[in-house]
C-alpha positions as CSV (number, residue, x, y, z in Angstrom):
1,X,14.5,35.8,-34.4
2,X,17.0,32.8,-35.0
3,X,15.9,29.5,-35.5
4,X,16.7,26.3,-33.3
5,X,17.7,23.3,-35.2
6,X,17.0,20.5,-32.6
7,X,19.2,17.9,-33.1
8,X,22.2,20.6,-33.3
9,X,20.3,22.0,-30.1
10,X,19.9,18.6,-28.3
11,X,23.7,17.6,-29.3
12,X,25.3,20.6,-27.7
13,X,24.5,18.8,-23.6
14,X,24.7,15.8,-22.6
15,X,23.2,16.2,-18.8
16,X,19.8,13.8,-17.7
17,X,16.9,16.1,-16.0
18,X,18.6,19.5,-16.9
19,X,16.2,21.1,-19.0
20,X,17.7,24.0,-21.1
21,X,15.8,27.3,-22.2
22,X,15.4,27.3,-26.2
23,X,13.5,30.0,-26.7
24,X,10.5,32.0,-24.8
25,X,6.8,32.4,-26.3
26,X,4.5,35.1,-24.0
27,X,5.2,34.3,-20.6
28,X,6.2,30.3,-21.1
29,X,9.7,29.0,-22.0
30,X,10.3,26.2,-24.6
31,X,12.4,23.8,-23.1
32,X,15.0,21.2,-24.2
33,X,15.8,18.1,-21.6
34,X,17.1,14.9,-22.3
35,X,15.9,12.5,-19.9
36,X,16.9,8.7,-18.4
37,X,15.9,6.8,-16.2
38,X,13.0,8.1,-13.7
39,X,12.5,11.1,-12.2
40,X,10.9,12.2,-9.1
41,X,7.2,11.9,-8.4
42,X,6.0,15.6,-7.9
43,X,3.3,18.3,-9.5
44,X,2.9,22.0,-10.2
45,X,0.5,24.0,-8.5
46,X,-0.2,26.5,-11.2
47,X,1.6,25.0,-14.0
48,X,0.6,22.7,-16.4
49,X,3.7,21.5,-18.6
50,X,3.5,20.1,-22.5
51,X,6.4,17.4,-23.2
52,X,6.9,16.3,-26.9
53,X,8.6,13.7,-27.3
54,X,11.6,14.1,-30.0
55,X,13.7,11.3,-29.6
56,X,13.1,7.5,-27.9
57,X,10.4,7.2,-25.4
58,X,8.7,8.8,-22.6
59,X,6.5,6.5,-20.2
60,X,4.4,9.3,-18.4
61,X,3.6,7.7,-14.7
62,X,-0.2,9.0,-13.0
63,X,-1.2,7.4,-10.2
64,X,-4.1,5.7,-12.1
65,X,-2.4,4.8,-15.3
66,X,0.7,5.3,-17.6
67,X,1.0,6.7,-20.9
68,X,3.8,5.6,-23.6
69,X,4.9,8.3,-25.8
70,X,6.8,7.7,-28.9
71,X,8.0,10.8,-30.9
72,X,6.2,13.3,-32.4
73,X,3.4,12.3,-29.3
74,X,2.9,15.0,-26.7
75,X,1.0,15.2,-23.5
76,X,-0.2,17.9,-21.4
77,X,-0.2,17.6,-17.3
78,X,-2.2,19.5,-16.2
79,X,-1.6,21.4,-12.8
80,X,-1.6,19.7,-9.8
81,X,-1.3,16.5,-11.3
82,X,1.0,14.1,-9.4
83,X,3.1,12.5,-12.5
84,X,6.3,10.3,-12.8
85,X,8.0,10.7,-15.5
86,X,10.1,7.7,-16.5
87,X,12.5,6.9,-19.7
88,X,13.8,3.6,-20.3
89,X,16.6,5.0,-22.2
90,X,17.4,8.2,-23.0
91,X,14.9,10.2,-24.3
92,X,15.1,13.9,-25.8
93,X,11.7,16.0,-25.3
94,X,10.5,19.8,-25.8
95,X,8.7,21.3,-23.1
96,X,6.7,24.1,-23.1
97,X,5.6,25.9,-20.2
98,X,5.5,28.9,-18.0
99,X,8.6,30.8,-16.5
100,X,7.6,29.8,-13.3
101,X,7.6,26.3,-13.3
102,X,10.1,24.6,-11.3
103,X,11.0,21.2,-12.9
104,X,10.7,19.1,-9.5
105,X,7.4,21.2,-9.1
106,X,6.2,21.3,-5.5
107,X,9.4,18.8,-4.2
108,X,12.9,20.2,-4.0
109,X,15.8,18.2,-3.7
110,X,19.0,17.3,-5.4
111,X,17.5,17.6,-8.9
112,X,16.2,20.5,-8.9
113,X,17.3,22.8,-11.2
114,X,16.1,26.2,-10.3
115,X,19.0,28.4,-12.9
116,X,18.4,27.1,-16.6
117,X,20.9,27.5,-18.6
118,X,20.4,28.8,-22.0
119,X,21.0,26.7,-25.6
């Protein structure tokens, strides 16, 4: 039972779209990424995936519409929803969601990730 300090947490990589495992709750995994620039246009099948935003901004891509978040804004995707996500600059979220979720969801290519390393 440690605690995480974020920033200490979020300074210790420097990798885009490399999510790294802070910490586990039940079966789902809390998460720290820091993102730039846009990512792949996938979904999960039986996932859904929260991403707070800690740092910069998050543009969250649907097919119908976008979402801005700013920090301290979350959003949940629920599964099977195609999303984009998108940062202008970089961008340093939490994610919470279950072991199983792949971060490219149901595409695999070169950023996949499918061995997290730990904080």
């Amino acid at each position: 039972m440690d605690k995480v300090n974020l920033a200490e947490a979020f300074a210790g990589f420097s990798e885009h779209w490399s999510p790294r495992i802070a910490g586990e709750v039940n079966d789902s995994q809390v998460k720290l990424a820091k993102l730039k620039g846009e990512f792949v246009w996938h979904h999960h099948e039986r996932e859904d995936e929260l991403f707070l935003v800690v740092r910069g901004r998050l543009v969250m891509r649907f097919r119908d519409r976008d979402v801005a978040l700013d920090p301290g804004e979350f959003i949940i995707v629920p599964h099977g929803v195609e999303h984009l996500p998108v940062a202008p600059e970089e961008c340093e979220v939490l994610l919470l969601e279950p072991k199983s979720t792949l971060n490219t969801g149901n595409v695999v290519n070169e950023r996949t990730v499918a061995e997290l390393q730990r904080i």
